[in-house]
Backbone as ProteinMPNN parsed JSONL, in Angstrom:
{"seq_chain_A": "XXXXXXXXXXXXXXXXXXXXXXXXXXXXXXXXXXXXXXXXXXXXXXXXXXXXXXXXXX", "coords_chain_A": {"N_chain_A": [[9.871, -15.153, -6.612], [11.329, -13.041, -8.693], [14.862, -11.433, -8.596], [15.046, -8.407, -9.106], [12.584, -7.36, -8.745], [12.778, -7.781, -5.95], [14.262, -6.058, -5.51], [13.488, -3.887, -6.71], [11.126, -3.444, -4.736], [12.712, -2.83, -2.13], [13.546, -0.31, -2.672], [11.281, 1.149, -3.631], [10.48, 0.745, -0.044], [12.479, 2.155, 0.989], [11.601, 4.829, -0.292], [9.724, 5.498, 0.71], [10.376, 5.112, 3.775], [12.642, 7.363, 4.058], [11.119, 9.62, 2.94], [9.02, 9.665, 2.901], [5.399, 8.83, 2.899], [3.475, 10.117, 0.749], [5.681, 11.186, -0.899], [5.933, 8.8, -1.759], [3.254, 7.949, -2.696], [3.527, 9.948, -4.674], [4.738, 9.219, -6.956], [3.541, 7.214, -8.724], [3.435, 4.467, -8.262], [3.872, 1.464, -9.977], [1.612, -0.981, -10.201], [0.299, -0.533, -7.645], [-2.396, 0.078, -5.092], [-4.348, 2.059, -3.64], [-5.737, 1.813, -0.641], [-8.698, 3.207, 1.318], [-9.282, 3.835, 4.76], [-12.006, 3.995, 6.925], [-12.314, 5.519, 9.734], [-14.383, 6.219, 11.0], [-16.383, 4.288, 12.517], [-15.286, 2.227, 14.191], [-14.595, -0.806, 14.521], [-16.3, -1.8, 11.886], [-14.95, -0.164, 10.211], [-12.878, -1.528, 9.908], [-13.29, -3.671, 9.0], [-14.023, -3.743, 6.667], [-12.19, -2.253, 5.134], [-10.274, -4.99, 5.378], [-11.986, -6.62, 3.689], [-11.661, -5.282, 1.531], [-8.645, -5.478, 0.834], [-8.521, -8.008, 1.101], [-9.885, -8.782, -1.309], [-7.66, -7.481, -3.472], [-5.777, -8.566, -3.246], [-6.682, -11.363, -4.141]], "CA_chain_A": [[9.973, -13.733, -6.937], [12.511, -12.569, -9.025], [15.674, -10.855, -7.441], [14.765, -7.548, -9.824], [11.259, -7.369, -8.127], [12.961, -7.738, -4.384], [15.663, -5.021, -5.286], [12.313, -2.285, -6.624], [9.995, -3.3, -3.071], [13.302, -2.464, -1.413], [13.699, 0.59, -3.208], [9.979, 1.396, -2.98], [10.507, 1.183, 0.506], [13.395, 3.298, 1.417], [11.452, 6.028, -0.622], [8.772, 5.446, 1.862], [11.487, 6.0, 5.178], [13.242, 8.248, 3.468], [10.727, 11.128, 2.012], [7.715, 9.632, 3.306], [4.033, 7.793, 1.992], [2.984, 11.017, 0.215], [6.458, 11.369, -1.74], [6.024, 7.243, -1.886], [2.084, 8.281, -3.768], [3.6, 11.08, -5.979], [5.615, 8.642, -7.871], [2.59, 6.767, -8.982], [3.994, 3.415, -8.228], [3.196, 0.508, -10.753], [0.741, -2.112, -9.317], [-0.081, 0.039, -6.339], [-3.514, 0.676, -5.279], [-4.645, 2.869, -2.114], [-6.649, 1.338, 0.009], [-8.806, 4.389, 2.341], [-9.702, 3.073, 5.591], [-12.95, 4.627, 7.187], [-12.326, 5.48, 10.885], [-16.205, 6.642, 11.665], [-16.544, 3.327, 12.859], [-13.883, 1.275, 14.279], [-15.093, -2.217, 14.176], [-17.021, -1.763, 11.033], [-14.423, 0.306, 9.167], [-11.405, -2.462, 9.972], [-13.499, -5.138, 8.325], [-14.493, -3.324, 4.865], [-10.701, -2.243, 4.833], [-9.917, -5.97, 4.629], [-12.788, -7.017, 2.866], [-10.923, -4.672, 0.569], [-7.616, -6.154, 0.8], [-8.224, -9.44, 0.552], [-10.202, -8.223, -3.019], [-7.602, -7.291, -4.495], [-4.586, -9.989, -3.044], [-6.915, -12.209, -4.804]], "C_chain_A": [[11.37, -13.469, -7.478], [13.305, -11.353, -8.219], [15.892, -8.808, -7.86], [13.724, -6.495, -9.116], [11.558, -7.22, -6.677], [13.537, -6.587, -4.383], [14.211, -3.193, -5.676], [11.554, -2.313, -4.965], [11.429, -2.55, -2.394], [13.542, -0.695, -1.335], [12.207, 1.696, -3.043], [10.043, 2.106, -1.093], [11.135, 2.181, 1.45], [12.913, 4.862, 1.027], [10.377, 6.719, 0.584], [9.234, 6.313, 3.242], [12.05, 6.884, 4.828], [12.178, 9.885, 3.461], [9.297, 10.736, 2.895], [6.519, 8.739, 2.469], [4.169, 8.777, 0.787], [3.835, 11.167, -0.63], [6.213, 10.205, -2.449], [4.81, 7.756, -3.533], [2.636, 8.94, -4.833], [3.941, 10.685, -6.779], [4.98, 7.523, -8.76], [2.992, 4.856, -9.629], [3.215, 2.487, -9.216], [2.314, -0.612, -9.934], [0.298, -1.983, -7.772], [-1.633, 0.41, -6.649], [-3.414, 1.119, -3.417], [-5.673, 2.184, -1.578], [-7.398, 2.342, 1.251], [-9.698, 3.541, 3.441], [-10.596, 4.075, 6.208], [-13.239, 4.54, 8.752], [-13.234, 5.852, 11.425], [-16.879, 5.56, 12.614], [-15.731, 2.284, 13.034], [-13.604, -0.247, 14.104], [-15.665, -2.788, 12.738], [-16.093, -1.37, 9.661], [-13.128, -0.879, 9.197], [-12.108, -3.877, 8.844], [-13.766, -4.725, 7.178], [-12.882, -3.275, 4.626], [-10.272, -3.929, 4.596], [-10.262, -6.532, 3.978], [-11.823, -6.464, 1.285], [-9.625, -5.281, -0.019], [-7.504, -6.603, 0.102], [-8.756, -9.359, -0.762], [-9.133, -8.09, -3.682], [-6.294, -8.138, -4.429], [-5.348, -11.291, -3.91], [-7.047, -12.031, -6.208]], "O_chain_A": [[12.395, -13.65, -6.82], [12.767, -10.54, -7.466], [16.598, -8.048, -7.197], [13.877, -5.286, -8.947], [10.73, -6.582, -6.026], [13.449, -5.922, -3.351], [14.123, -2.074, -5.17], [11.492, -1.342, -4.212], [11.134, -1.401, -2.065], [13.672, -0.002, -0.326], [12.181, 2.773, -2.447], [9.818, 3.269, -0.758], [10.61, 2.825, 2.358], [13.379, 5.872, 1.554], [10.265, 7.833, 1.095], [8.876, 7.403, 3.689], [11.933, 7.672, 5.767], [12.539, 10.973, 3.909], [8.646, 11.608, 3.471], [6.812, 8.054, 1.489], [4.875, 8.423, -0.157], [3.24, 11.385, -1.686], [6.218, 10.289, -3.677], [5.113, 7.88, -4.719], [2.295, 8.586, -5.962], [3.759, 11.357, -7.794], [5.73, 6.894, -9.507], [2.896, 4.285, -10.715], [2.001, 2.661, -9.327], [2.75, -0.92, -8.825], [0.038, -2.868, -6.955], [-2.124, 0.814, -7.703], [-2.768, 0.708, -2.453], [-6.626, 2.002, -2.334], [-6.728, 2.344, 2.284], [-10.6, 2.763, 3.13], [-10.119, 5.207, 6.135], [-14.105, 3.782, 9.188], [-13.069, 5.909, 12.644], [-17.791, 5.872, 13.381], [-15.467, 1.484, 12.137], [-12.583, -0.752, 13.637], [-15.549, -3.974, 12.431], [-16.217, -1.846, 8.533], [-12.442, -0.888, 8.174], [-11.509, -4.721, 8.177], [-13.737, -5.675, 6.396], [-12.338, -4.175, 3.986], [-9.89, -4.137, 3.444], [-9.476, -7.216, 3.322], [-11.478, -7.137, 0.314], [-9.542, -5.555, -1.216], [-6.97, -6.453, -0.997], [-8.032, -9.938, -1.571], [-9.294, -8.573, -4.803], [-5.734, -8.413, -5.49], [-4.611, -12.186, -4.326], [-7.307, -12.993, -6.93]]}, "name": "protein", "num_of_chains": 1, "seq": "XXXXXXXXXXXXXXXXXXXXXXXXXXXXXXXXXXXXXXXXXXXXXXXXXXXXXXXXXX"}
């Protein structure tokens, strides 16, 4: 990973601690996707959420 790429995640995430997710979303980060996790079902919704994941890490 370039040292360019470590210095935006860092940056990324200070906006995160800083302001919050929701300020984090407004800024419509490059190569971000949302992932919505479906708490109706707790067992059921944890495994689509990674089903999800791992979709798109691959």
């Amino acid at each position: 990973m370039r040292i360019d790429k470590v210095k935006e995640i860092g940056q990324q995430l200070n906006i995160i601690r800083n302001k919050g997710r929701q300020e984090f979303l407004e800024t419509s980060p490059n190569n971000f996707s949302k992932i919505i996790h479906d708490y109706s079902d707790n067992k059921k919704g944890f495994i689509i959420w990674k089903n999800m994941l791992e979709e798109r890490i691959l």
